[in-house]
N, C-alpha and C positions, 0 to 999 in steps of 0.2 A: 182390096181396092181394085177397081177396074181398069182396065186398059186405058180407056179414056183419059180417066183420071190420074196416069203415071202420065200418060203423054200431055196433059195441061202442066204436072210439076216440073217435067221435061226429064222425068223419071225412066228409062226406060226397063223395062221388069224383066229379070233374067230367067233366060229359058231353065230346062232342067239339062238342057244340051249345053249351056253354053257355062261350063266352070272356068274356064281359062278368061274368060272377060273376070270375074269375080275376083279371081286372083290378082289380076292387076290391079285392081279396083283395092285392094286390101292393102298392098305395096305401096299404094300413093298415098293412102291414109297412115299408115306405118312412117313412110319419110316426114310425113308433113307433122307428125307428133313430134320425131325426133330433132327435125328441125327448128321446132318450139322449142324445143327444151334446150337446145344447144343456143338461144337466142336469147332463152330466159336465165341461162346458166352467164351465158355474156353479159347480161344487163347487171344480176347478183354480182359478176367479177369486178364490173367498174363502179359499180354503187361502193361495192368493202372498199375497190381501191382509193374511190375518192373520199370516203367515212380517215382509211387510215393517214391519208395525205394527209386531212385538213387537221386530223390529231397532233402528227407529228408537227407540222406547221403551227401549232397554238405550244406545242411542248418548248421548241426552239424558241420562236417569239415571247413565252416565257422565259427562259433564260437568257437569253439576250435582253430582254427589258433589267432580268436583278443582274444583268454581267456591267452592263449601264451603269445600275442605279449605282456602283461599289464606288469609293474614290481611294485612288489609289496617290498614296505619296510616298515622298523619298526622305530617307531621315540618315541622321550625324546623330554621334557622339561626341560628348564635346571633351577637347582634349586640356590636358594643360599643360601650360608652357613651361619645359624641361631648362632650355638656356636665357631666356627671359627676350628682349626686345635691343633694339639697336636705334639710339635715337640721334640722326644727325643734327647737330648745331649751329648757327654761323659765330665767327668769334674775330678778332683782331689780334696779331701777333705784338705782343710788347716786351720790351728791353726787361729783362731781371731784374737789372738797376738802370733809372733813366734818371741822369742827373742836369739840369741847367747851372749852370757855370756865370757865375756874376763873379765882379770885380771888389775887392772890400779894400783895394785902397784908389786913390780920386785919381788922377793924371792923365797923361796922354799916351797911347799904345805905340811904342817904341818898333815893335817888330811881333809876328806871330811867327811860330814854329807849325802849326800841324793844320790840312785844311779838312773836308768836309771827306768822307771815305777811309780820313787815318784811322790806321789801330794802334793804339796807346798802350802802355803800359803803368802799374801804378806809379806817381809820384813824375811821370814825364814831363817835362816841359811845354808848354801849350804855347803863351802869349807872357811879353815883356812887358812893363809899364813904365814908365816916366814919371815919379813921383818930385818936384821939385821942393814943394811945400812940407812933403813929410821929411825931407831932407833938412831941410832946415828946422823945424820943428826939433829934431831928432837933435841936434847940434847945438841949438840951445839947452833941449834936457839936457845932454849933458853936461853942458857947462852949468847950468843951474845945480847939479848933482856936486858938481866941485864948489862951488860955494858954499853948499850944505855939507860936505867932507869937512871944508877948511870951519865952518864954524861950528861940528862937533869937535874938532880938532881944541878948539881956541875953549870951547865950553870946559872940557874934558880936563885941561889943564889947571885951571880957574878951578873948579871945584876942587883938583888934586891941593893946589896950594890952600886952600879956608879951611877943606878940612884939617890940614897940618895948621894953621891959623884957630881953628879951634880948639885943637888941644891943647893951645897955648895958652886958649882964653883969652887971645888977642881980640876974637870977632864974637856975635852974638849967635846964638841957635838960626836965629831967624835969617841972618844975611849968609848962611851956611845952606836954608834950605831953599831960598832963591836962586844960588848957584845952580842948587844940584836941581832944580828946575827948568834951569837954562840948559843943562846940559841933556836931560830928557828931552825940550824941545828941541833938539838939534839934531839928538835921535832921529827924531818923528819925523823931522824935515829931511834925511837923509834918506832915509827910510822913503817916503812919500817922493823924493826925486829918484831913487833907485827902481820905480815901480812904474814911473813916468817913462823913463829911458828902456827899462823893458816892453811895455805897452810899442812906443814905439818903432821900437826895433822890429819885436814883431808885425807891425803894420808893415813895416820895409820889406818883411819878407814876402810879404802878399804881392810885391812888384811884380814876383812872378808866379805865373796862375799857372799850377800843374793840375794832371788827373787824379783825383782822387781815387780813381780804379781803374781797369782796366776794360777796355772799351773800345767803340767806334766813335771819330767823330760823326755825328749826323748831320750837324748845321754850324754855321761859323755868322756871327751877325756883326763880326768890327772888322775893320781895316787901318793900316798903318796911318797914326796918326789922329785917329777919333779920342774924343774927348770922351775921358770915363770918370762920371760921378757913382763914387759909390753906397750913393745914396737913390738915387732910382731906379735900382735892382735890374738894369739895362743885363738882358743874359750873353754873355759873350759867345760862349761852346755852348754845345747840347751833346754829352757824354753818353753812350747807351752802351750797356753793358748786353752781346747779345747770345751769350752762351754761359747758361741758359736762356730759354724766350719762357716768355710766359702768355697764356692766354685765358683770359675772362670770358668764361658763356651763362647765358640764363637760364636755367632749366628749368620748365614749366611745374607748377605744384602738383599737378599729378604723376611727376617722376620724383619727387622730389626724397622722396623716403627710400627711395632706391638706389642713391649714390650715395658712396661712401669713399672715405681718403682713403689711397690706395689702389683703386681703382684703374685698370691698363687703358688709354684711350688710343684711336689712331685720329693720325692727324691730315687733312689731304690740300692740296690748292690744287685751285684749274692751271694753273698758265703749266706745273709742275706735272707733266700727265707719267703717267704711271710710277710716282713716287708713292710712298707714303710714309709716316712720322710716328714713332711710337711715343706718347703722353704718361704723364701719371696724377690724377688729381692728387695735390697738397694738401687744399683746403676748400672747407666750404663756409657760408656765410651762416650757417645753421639756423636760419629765419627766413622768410615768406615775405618778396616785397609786398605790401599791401596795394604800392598804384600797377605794377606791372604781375602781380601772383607769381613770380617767378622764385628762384633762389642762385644766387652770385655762386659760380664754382670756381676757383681757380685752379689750371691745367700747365705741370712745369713740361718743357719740352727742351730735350738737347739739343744743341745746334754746332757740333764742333765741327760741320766742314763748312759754316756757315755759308750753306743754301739757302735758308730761309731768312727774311727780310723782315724786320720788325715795324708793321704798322700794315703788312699785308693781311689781306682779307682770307681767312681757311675754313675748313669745315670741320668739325668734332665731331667722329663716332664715339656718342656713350655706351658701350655696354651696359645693361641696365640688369640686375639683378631678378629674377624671376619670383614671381609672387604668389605663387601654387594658386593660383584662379582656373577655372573653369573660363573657355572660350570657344566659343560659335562664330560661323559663317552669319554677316551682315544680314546675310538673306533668309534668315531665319524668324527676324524680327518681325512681330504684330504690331502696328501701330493703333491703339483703339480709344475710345474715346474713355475709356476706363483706364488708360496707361497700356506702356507696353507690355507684349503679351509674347510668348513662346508657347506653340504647341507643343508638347511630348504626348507620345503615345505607348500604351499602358500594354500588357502581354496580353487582354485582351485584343487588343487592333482597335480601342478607343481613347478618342483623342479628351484632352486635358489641360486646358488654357490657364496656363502658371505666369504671376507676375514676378519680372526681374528687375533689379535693380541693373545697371548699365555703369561701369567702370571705364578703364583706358580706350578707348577707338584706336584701332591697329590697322584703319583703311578698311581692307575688306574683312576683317574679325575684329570683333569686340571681347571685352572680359564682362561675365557675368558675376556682377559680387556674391550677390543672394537670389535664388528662386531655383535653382536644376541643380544637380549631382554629374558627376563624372560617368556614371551608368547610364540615365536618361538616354531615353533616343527621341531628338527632335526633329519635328520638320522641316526639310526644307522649301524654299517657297510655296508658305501658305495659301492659301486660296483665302480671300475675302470674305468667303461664304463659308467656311468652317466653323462649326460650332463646338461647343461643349458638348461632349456625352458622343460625338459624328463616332459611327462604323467607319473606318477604315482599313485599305489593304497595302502592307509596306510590301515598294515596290522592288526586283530584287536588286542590287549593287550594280550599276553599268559596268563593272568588269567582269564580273561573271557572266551577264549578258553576252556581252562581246565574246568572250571565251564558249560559250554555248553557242553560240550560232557561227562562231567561228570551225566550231567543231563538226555542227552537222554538214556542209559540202564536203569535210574532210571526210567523211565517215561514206557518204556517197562515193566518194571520187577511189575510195579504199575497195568499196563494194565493186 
């Protein structure tokens, strides 16, 4: 190539003198290689590094989408009741014996002996009556009595002499057995005034009205001077016997098979704070009212420093016998349009929509009669979107939680 021709490419042609220009000339082509390569070695480095970000970036965001997708719940065993249930009642305290005291003879009330508060004893004096008419009543039986004396007397004689007139043959069979007729009815007539004059003697004693037991008066309804027939069953005393008391509660039919006589009850009132009454059921009515489903219990209670008041309002704890049921938290329960529903899930980690049958309500626990086991582990609050066959992950115990991350600041604060 010619001179010209280097100096149009702007070429300039190296002498045979001039090696030190060429050398540099080689050195700047050398840099500029290596600085390509150092450039293209840069581009390869951030290509791999963004190829392995965006990897790991789709690895993550995979697991994160299936750490999502799990549903994690919390599950019970269900336990069952070892001492059984405590059911309080309301009830009315009543007298052991509560007796109304009427009057059984007629007169006017003379005087009373004991007012509303007394404590009597059996057979006490209560209230006096004024009988005038039974008095005289009484006064003629007997005089009528003596009439009938005198004419057994007169009969008894008369027959003694006919029959001695009989054996004489003086008299006939016949006027022998009219005597002794007369004197049988004389009998009878003695006899029937003897019966008369008892009757009312005993009316006499009803003058005065004692207690038949031993008691409180509770109410007094006459005063000196009232007129008492004792044919309008007018109640004079109201007797109550209150040691023992006695108390009637209703227990609902679904406790109903679990009380039984013998049974310890405690007994409590408000107005009485921190007292309380130890009970014994007696008796039960051992039937099902049919308008209220209940069943009548009767509850004896002692009352010997008589603190408690008979017609006060208390409360009955029944201890209730334990029915080996299976029982679950409320919050376990599925309501579906198929009946209620219980999740359990299986040692797989899949869930299992079991129908139960639904016994006592305990508030916040139920008894399940039929559908789970004592092993089951059920969910607790289910999700509405739970289905049959659902993957799930049990989630671990909040106390062990607690106790784990309880631990790791310790474990730090130790380092």
């Amino acid at each position: 190539m010619s001179e010209q021709r280097h100096s149009g490419l702007g070429i300039h042609p190296v002498a045979p003198g001039d090696s030190g220009e060429l050398l540099k000339r080689r050195q700047i082509v050398r840099r500029a290689v290596i600085v390509a390569a150092a450039v293209l070695v840069l581009l390869a480095a951030g290509a791999a590094r963004t190829v392995i970000s965006r990897i790991s970036n789709a690895h993550a965001l995979e697991a994160g989408t299936a750490e999502r997708a799990r549903q994690y719940v919390k599950t019970i065993v269900p336990r069952s009741s070892e001492t059984g249930q405590t059911v309080a009642l309301p009830g009315t305290l009543q007298g052991f014996a509560q007796s109304p005291i009427a009057a059984r003879a007629s007169g006017y009330l003379r005087r009373w002996h004991k007012d509303i508060g007394s404590r009597v004893a059996k057979g006490e004096l209560l209230a006096e009556i004024e009988t005038p008419e039974i008095d005289q009543q009484l006064s003629q039986a007997v005089a009528a009595r003596g009439q009938a004396a005198s004419s057994l007397a007169l009969a008894k004689s008369t027959v003694d002499r006919w029959e001695a007139l009989r054996k004489q043959d003086a008299v006939s069979q016949q006027e022998l057995d009219e005597r002794r007729s007369a004197d049988a009815q004389a009998r009878a007539n003695l006899a029937a005034a003897d019966a008369n004059v008892e009757r009312l003697r005993q009316l006499e004693g009803f003058k005065r009205v004692a207690a038949p037991f031993a008691g409180v008066i509770t109410r007094r309804n006459v005063d000196v001077g009232d007129l008492i027939d004792a044919g309008s069953g007018r109640i004079l005393f109201l007797l109550t016997q209150t040691d023992p008391l006695r108390i009637y509660v209703n227990v609902p039919q679904s406790y109903a098979q679990l009380v039984k006589p013998g049974q310890q009850v405690t007994v409590t009132q408000t107005e009485l704070r921190g007292k309380t009454f130890r009970g014994e059921v007696v008796r039960t009515s051992a039937s099902i009212d049919a308008a209220t489903r209940t069943m009548q219990v009767e509850v004896s209670l002692p009352n010997r420093d008589g603190m408690l008041l008979p017609g006060a309002y208390v409360q009955v704890s029944l201890p209730l016998q334990s029915s080996r049921t299976p029982v679950v938290s409320t919050n376990t329960l599925m309501f579906r349009e198929e009946g209620i529903r219980v999740a359990v899930v299986d040692a797989e980690g899949r869930i299992h929509l079991r129908p139960v049958t639904i016994g006592r309500n305990f508030g916040d626990t139920v008894e399940v009669l039929d559908g789970i086991t004592g092993s089951d582990r059920v969910v607790l609050n289910p999700s509405d979107s739970l289905g049959e066959g659902d993957q799930v992950v049990v989630a671990p115990e909040p106390a062990l939680a607690a106790t784990k991350a309880s631990a790791v600041p310790a474990a730090r604060a130790a380092r």
